[in-house]
N, C-alpha and C positions, 0 to 999 in steps of 0.2 A: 842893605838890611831893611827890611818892613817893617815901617812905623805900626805902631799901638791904633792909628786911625785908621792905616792901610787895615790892618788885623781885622777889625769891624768890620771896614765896609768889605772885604770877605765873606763874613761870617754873614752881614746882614745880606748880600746877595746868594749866597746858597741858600739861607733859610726861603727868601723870597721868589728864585725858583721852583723852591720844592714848594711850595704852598700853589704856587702857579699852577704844577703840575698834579694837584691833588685838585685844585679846581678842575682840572680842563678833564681831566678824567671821571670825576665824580667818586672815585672810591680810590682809597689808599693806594700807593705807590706800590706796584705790579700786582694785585690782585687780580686771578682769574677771575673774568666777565664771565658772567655766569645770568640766570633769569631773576637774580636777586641786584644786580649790578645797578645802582640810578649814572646813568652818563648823563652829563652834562654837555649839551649841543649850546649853541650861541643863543639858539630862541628860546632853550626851554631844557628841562629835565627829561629822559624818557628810560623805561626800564621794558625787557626783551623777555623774549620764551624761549628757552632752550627746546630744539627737536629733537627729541630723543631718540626716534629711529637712525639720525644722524650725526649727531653730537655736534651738532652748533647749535650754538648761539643765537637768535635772530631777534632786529630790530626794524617791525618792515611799519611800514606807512606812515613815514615820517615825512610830513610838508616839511617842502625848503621854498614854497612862495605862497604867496597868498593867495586865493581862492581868484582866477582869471575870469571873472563873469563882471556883469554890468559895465561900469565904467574901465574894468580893466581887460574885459572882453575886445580882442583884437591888438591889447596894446603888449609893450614890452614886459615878460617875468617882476614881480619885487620880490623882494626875500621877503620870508615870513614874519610878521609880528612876533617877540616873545609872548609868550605862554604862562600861566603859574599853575603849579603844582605838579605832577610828573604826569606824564604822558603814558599811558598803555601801547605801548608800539608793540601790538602781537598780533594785528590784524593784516593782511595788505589792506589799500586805499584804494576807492574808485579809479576806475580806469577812465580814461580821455574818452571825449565821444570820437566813433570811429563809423566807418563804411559797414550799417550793419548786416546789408543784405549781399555781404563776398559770404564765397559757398566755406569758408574759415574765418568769420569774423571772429569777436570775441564774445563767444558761445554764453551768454547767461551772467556775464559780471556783473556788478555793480556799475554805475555809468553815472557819472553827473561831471559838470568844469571844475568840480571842486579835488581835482584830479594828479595837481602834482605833488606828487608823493615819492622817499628814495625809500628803500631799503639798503640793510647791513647787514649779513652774513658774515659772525664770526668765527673762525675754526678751535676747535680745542685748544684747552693750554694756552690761550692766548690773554695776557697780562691786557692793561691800559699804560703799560711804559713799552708794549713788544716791540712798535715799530716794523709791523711786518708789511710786505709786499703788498700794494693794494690794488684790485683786479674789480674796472668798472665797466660793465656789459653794456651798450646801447640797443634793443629791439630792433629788429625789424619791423616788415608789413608794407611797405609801397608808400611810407608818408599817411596812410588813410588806414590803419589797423593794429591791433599787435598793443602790447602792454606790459608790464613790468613781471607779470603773473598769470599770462598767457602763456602757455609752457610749447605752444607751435613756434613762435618765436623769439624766447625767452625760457630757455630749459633751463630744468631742475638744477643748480649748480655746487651739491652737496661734494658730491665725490671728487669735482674739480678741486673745493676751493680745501676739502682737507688734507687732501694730496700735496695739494702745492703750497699748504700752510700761507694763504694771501687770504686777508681781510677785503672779501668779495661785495659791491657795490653791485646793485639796478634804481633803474625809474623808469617814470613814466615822464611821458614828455607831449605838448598839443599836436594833435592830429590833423588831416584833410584841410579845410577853411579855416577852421578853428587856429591852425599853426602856421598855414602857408596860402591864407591869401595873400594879395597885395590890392592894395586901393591908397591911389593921390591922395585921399585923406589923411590915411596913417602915417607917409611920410610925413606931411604939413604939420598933422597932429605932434609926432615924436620921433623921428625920422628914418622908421624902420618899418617895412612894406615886406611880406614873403620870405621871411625869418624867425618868424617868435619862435617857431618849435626848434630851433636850432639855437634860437639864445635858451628859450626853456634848460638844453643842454649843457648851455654855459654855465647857467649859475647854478645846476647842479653841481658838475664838474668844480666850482668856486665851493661848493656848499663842501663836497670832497673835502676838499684844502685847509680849511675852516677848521672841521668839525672830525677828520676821520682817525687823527691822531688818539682823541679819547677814545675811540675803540681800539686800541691797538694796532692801528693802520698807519707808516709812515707814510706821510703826503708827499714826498720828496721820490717815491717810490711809485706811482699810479702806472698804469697800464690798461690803458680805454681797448676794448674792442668792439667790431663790431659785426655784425652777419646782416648780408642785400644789405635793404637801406638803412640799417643802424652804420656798418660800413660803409657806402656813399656821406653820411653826415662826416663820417673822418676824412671824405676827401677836402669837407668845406672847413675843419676842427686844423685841418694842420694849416690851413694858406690864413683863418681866421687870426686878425691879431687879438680879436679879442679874446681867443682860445690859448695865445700863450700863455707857458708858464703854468698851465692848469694840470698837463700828463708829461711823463716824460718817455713813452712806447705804446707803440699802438699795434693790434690785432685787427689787418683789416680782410675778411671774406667774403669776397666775392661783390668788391666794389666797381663801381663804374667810372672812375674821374675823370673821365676827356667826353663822356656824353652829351648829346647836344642840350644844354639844360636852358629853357626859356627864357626870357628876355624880360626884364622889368618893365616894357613896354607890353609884351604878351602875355603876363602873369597879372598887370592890372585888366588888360580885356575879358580875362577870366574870370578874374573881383566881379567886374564891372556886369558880367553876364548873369554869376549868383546872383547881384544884388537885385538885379531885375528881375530874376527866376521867382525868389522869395518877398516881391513887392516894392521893393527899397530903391529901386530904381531911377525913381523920378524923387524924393524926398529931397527936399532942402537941405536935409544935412541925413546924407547917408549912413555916415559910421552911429549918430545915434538912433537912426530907424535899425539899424541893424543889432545893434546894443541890446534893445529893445524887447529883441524876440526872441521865444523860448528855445533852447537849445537844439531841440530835437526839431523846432522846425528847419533851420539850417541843415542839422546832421538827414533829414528826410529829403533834401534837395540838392547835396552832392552824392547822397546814394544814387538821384537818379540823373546828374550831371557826369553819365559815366564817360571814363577816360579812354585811352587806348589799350593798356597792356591788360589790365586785368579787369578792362570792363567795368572799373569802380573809382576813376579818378586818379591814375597813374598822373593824372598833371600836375596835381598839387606835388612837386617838387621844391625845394627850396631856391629862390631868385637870387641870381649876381647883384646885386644892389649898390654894389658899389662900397660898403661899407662894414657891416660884418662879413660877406662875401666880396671880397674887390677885384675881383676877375674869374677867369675859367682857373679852374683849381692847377690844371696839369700847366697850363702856360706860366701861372706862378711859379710851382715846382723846378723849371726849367729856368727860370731868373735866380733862381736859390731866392724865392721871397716867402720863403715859407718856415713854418714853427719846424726846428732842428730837434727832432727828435727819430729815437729807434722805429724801424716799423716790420711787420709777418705783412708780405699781401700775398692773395693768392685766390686763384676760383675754382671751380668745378667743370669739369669735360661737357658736361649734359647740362648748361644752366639753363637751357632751354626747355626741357620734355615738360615741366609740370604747370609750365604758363599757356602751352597750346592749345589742352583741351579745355581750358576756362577761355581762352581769346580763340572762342572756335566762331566767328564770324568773318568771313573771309572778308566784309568790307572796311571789317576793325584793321585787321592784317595787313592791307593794304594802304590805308591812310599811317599805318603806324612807322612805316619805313623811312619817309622823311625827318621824323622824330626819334627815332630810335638810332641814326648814324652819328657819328662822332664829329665835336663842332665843329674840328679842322678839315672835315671830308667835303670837299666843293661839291655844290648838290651837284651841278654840270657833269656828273663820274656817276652817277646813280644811274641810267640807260646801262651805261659800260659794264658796271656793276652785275647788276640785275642778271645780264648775258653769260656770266661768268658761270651760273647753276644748271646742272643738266636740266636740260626743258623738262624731262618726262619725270620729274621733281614737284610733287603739287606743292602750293604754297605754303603749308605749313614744316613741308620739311626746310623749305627755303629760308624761312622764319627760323626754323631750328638752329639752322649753319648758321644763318646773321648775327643772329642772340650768343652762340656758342662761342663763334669768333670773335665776338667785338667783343665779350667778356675776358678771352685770353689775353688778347694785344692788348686791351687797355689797362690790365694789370700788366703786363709787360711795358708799357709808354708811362704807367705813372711809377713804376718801380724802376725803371733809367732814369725817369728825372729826377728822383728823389737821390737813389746813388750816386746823381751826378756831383752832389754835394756832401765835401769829405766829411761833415758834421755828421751827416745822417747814416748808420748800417741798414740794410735792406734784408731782406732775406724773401727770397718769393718760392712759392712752391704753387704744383698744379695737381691736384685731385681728380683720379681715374676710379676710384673703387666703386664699387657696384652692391650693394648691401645683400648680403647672403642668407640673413632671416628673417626678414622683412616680409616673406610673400610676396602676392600677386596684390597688387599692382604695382608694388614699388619695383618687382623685379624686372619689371620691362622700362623703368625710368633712363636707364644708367647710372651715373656717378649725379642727380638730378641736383637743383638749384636744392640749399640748406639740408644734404644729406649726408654732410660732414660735421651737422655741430653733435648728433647721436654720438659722436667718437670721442669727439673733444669736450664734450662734460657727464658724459655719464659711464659707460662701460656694463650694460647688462650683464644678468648671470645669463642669458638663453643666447649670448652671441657666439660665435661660430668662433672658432681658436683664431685664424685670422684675424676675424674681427674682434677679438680680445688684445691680440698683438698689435695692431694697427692702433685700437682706441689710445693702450699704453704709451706707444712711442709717440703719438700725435699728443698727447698729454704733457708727455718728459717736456719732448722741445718747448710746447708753450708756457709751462712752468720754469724752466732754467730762463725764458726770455725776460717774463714776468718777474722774475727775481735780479734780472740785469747781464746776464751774459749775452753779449750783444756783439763779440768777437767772431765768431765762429759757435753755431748751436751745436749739441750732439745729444744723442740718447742710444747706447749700447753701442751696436757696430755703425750707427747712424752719422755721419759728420756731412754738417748741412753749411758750409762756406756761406758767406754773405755773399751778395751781388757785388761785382765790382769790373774792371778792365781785366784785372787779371782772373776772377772768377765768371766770367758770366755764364750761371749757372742758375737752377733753379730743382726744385726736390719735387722728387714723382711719388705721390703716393696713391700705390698702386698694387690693389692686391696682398694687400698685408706689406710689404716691400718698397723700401724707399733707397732711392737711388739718386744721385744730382744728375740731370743731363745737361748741356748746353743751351742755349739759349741764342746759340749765332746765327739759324736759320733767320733772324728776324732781319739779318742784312739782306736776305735776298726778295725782302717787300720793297724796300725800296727802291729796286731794280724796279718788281712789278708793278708799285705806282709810277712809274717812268714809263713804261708800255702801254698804260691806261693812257696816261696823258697823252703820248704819242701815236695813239690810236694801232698799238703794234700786238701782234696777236698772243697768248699767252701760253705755254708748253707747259703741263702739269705732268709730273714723272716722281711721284715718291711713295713708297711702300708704308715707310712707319714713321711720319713729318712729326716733327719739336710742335704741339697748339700751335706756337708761335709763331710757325715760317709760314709765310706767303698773308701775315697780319694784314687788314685785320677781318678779311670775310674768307679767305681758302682751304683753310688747314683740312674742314671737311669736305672735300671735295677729291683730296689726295686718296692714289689707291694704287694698287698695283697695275691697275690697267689706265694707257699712257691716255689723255683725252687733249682734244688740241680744241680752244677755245675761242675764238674770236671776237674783240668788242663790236659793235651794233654800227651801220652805217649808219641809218636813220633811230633817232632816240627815240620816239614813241611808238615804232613800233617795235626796237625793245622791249619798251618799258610796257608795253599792251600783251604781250607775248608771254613775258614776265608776270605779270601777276593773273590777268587770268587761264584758268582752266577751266573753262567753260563744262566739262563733265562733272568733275569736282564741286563744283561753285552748285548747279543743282542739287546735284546728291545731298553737299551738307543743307543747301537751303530746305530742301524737299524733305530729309528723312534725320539731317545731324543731329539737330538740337535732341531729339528726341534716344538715339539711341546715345549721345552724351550726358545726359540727363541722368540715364539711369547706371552706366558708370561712376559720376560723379556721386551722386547718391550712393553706391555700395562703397566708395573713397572714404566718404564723409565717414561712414559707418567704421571700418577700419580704423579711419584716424582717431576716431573719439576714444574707441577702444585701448589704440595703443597708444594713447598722448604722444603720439610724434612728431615731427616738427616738417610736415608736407601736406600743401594738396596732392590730390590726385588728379592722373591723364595717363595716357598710353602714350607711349615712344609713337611719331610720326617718323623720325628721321633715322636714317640708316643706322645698326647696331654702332656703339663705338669701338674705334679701330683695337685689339687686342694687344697693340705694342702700348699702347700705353696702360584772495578773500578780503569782505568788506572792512574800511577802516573804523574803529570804534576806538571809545577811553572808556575806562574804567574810575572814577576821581573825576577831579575839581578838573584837570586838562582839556579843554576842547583841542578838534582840528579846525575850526574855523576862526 
């Protein structure tokens, strides 16, 4: 029987929950969040705008750190000071400074370091006790662009998130230099060199956990995804230990995990070269000469410290450091050293078309190849390689296949490792669609890099019934994942099995129609890096190849007609045969730029028109195969 004191401390523990939970929400126990709602976050008060065209809720540019300039310039995220009084969160927040002269930067924003900022997206009906599904998007951009409210990489996510009834998260997060230098200082300094933007994302992800329950969001529930390189950050978010325990499923599109990502050795020679670009060079203490100077002078000297892929600093990449990264993501994967969580990966047929005609200099193209292969691939196999592509192939188509194929296989290699571990369900699928009302240019793209997130958060009224059916079902699955079915997905007559021994399978979506195919051809790579190695000649003979057979550069190259391929006796003059075409290499030197120019120019126009989520370029490479706003307060609240 319970004592008279038992009885108390009862009563005093439910009252004191409930009081708990009347704080952390800021308004009575399930009241709908509405644009009168004050939530209570850990730094401060903040109250939202309902969109009416939409029927949410939103609470956008809400710092979760402190302003990253002066003395915190270069160094690691703090969480924000508290605040008094409530917060106006109805504005988005400055974006990061970014690459501004890419032919899609971020067109007219606001721009200052005073930059990280999340938003909250709440769906109707949604209480401060819901506890519903919570859905956090990570941007794109190559590390150097792209923003929380950039809608090229960062679309609209109204329709998604009231579909799927999930309390939807963005941010912004440090860019280019700004996020992923590295310099011996900053280890010395705090001991993290070619990361900040990727801790930026932790302590969002923290600031999640924190804080999203008062919206109606349960934290026990998250589901990060990510598209290009918001995706690539999840390949470093699952191996990170400092990212456990922050999601519990990830959405990853069209990542790259086994890339050869640079060396904390070769990402300080990069430091080391800005600093000298922009003066700081020779200064006794670098990191405060650098500290020093104005934002935009930095951001004006990695626009013109252009990179490889996209001409604007593709290198800023995030560094293995040993520490928040502590090795190559996929060789963790493969030890089972990784955060145990659900994961979606998956890429697109054509990830290549819309990076060629921006990397139209063929000596870009050529230096990019060393860099662009997978860390496990022995450069000693690039001659071999190289010989593998019809000669009468100019270079950019050859680019096309390498980019297309090491996109497939390596979501194919990070999605066995990950299933190799009974912990984790997997689910991979491979995107063939070709967008039907889109126009010219996109219709010459293919299935082009980010012309899958159009399906997966929006659903126009002017799409083509296909592409009304395709958005829907691509929608279901991500929503039943997002809410935790993680056994087997389905949506109508769709059943999407997980990856495993006895499924290896993967979902075709193609044409409106999704189907699982196989996945076994990837055994007959390993035969052909056996041939490589053994300098034995290769037989190509397949009509309608799985992406994934003959990983990780062949799949385009299969056709119906048999070609018999030989590796190279002498490697350089492979590898000279190989990249130039001496007719080609003229033409674009002598007349490209120019008629790319004015292409890209009629792209630009298009895209602004239709806020869509692509550059523009024209298909170089053979058709694919047919089998498959600023932050402001309102009141006493600053953001600073």
């Amino acid at each position: 029987m319970m004592t008279k004191s038992g009885v108390l401390l009862l009563v005093l523990g439910a009252l004191t929950a409930h009081a708990s939970a009347c704080a952390s929400a800021g308004a009575g126990a399930g009241e709908v969040i509405s644009d009168t709602t004050i939530i209570h976050t850990a730094a401060g008060d903040v109250i939202g705008k309902n969109l009416e065209d939409h029927d949410v809720t939103a609470f956008m540019g809400i710092p979760y750190a402190q302003m990253p300039a002066g003395r915190r310039r270069f160094a690691p995220p703090v969480p924000k000071q508290p605040w008094k009084g409530v917060m106006q969160a109805t504005e988005y927040g400055d974006t990061c400074y970014t690459a501004g002269d890419v032919h899609f930067g971020n067109s007219g924003l606001p721009t200052s370091e005073d930059c990280l900022h999340i938003n909250v997206f709440v769906p109707p009906n949604t209480t401060t006790t819901s506890n519903k599904p919570v859905v956090v998007f990570i941007h794109g951009g190559g590390f150097i662009m792209g923003a929380s409210n950039f809608p090229v990489v960062s679309p609209r996510p109204f329709k998604f998130l009231v579909e799927c009834d999930c309390v939807y998260v963005n941010f912004n997060y440090r860019l280019g230099p700004l996020g992923f230098i590295a310099l011996e200082e900053m280890r010395q300094e705090h001991g993290h060199a070619g990361v900040l933007g990727l801790m930026d994302q932790q302590l969002a992800l923290q600031w999640v956990q924190n804080n999203i329950r008062a919206f109606g969001g349960d934290p026990a529930q998250v589901t990060v995804m990510g598209e290009s390189a918001g995706a690539f950050c999840l390949c470093f978010h699952l191996v990170s230990p400092q990212s456990a325990g922050l999601f519990q499923r990830v959405i990853m599109q069209s990542s790259m995990c086994d890339m050869k990502f640079q060396s904390y050795e070769e990402a300080v020679d990069q430091g080391n070269r800005l600093a000298k670009h922009v003066g700081c060079g020779d200064a006794g203490d670098r990191l405060a000469c650098l500290r020093s100077l104005p934002a935009e002078k930095i951001q004006r000297a990695f626009n013109n410290k252009r990179g490889l892929l996209l001409h604007t600093g593709v290198r800023w990449f995030p560094t293995v450091d040993g520490v928040v990264i502590p090795d190559y993501p996929v060789s963790l994967m493969r030890q089972h050293k990784h955060n145990k969580v659900d994961v979606i990966i998956g890429n697109n047929a054509d990830e290549a078309s819309l990076f060629l005609l921006i990397a139209y200099n063929v000596a870009v193209f050529e230096s990019s190849w060393r860099d662009l292969l997978p860390a496990t691939f022995a450069q000693d196999q690039l001659g071999r390689v190289a010989a593998l592509f019809p000669q009468e192939w100019s270079p950019f188509q050859k680019m096309a296949a390498l980019l297309d194929n090491m996109s497939s296989c390596s979501t194919l290699r990070t999605a066995m490792a990950l299933a190799s571990s009974p912990e984790s369900h997997v689910f991979v699928y491979h995107y063939t669609f070709v967008p039907e009302t889109l126009g010219w240019p996109f219709d010459q793209l293919g299935a082009f890099h980010g012309s899958e997130l159009r399906y997966v958060f929006e659903g126009e009224p002017e799409m083509s019934d296909a592409e009304k059916h395709l958005s829907q079902t691509i929608q279901d699955l991500w929503y039943a994942f997002a809410r935790g079915s993680t056994h087997n997905l389905s949506s109508g007559e769709v059943h999407w099995p997980r990856l495993d021994d006895q499924h290896p399978v993967y979902l075709d979506l193609h044409n409106g129609n999704l189907s699982a195919r196989s996945t076994k051809p990837i055994e007959r790579w390993e035969d052909t890096q056996h041939r490589l190695e053994d300098h034995e000649p290769l037989f190509v003979n397949e009509s309608e190849p799985s992406p994934f057979a003959f990983c990780p550069f062949f799949d385009t190259l299969l056709s119906t007609e048999k070609k018999l391929m030989a590796p190279p006796a002498d490697f350089e003059e492979a590898w000279d045969s190989f990249l130039v075409n001496v007719v080609l290499v003229k033409l674009i030197k002598q007349h490209g730029r120019t008629v790319l120019a004015v292409l890209l120019t009629l792209a630009v126009i298009v895209i602004s028109r239709r806020c869509y989520p692509t550059p523009l370029t024209t298909a170089t490479r053979p058709p694919p195969s047919t089998s498959h706003e600023h932050a402001h307060t309102n009141g006493v609240a600053t953001r600073h």
